[in-house]
ZAPASE-367585 format. One line per 5 residues: number of its first residue (from 1); their letters; for each residue y, z, x of N, C-alpha, C. Coordinates in pm, whole numbers, plus 50000, padded with zeros to 5 digits. Atoms other than C-alpha are relative to their C-alpha. Layout:
BEGIN
NUM> A> Y/Z/X/Y/Z/X/Y/Z/X | ...;
//
This chain:
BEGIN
1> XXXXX> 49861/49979/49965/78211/21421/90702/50073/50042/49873 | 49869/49970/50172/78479/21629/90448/50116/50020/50044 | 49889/49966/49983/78771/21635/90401/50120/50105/49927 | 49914/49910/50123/78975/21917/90199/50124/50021/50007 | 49851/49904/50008/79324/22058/90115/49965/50121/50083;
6> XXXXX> 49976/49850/49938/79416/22369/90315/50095/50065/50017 | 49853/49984/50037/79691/22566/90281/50033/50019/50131 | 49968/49980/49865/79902/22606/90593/50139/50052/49976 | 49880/49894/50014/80216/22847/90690/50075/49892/49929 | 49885/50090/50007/80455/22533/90642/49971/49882/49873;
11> XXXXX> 50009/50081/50117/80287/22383/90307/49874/49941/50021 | 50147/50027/50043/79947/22184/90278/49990/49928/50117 | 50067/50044/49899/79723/22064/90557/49868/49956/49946 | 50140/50074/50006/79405/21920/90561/49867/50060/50104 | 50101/49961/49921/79014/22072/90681/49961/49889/50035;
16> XXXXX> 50077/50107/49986/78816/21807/90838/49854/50075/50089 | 50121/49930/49954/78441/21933/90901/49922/49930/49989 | 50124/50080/50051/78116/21803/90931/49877/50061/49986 | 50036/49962/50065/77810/21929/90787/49977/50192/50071 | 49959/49877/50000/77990/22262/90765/50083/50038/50102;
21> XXXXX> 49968/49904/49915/78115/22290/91081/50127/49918/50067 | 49851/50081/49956/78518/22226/91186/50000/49867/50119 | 50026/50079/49920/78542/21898/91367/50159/49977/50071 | 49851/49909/49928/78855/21959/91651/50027/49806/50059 | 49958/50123/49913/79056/21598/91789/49958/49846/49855;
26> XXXXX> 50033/50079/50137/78992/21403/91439/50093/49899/50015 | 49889/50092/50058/79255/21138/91332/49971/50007/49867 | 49980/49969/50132/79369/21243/91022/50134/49877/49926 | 49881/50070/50095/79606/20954/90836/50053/50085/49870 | 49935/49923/50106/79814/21109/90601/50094/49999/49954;
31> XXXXX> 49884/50092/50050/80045/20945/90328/50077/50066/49904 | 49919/49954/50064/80290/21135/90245/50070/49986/49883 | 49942/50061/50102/80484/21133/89904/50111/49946/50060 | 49907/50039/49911/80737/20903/89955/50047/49962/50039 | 49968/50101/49834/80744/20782/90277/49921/49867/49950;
36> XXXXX> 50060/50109/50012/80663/20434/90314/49902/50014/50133 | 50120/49998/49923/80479/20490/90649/49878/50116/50020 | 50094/49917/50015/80149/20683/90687/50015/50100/50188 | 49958/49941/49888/80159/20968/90957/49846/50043/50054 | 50132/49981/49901/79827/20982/91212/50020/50174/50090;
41> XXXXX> 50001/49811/49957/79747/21384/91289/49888/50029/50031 | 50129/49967/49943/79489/21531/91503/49962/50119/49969 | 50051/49892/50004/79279/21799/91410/49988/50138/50113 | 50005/49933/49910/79307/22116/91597/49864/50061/50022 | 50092/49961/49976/79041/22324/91740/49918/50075/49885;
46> XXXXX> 50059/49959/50066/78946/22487/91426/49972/49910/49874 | 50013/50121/50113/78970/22146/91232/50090/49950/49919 | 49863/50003/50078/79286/22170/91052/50113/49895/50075 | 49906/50100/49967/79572/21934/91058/50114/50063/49992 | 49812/49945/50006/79976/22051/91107/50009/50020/49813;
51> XXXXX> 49962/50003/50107/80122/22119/90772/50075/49930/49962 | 49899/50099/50070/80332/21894/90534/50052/50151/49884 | 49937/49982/50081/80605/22044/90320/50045/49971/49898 | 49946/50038/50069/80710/21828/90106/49901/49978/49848 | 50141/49994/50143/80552/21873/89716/50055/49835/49939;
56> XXXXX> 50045/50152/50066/80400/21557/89560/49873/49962/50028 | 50108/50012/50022/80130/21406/89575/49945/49892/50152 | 50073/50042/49828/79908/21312/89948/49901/49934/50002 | 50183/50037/50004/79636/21095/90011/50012/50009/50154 | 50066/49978/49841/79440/21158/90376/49921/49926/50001;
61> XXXXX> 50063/50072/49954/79177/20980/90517/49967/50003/50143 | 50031/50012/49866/78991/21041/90823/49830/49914/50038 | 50123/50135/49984/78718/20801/90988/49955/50070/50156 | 50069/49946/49886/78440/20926/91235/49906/49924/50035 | 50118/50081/49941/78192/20703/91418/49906/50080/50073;
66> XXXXX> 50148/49882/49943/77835/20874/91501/49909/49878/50122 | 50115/50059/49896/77677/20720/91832/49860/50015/49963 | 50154/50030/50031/77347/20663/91622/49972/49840/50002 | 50075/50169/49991/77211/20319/91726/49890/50005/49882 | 50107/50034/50087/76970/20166/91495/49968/49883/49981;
71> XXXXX> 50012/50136/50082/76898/19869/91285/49987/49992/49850 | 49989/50022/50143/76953/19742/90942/49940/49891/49951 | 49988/50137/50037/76796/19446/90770/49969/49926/50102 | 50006/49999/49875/76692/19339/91124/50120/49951/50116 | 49862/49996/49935/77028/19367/91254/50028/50127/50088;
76> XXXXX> 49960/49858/49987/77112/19603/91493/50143/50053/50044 | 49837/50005/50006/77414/19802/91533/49949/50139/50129 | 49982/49935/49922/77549/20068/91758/50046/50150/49997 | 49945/49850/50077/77675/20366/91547/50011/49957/49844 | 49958/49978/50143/77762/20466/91194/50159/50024/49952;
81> XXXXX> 49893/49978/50014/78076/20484/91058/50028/50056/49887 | 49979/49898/50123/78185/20790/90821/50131/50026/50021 | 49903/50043/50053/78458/20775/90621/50044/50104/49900 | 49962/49913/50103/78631/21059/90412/50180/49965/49899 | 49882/50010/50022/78912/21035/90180/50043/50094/49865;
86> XXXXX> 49938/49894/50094/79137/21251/89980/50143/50011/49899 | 49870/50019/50070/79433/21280/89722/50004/50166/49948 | 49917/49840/50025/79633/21631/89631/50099/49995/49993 | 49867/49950/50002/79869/21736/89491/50076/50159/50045 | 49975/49879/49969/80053/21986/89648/50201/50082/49923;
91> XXXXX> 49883/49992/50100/80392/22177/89424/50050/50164/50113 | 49950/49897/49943/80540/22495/89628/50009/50089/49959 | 49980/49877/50082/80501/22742/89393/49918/50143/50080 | 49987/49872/49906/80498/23097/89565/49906/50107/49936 | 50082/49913/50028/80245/23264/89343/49823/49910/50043;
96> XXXXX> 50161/50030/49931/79854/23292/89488/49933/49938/49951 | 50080/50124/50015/79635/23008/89462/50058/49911/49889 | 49921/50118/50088/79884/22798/89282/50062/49864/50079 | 49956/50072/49870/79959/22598/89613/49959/49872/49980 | 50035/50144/49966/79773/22302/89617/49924/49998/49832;
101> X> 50070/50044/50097/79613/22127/89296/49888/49917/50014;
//
């Protein structure tokens, strides 16, 4: 599971893919500079999250559970749980690839 910066019309967004390939209906947390509360965003069909405007600095975090049963240690469980997380800074500056840090 990854998670990256992405630029978006309205300021910085977030990819969420998994190995390689866009993952669409995600829950993306995403903590704005800021704000005191964190804002929950779903990935669209190509993986991407809405855009944020506001420059400063973002942490994300999205969490995916894989229906792989198994066992551990002779414990068994029922899935996996993958876990991505991210921090960026994003500044508004209007010249090309200066967008996100």
């Amino acid at each position: 599971l990854e998670l990256t910066p992405a630029a978006a019309a309205d300021g910085v967004g977030f990819l969420v893919t998994e190995k390689g390939k866009p993952v669409a209906g995600a829950e993306v947390v995403v903590y704005p500079p800021g704000d005191a509360k964190a804002r929950v965003v779903k990935t669209d069909a190509t993986g991407r999250t809405p855009g944020f405007d506001k420059p400063g600095d973002y942490g994300a975090r999205v969490y995916r559970l894989a229906p792989t049963a198994g066992e551990y240690k002779g414990r068994k469980y029922l899935g996996e749980r993958h876990y991505a997380t991210l921090t960026v800074k994003y500044s508004p500056d209007k010249s090309p690839g200066k967008t996100i840090d």
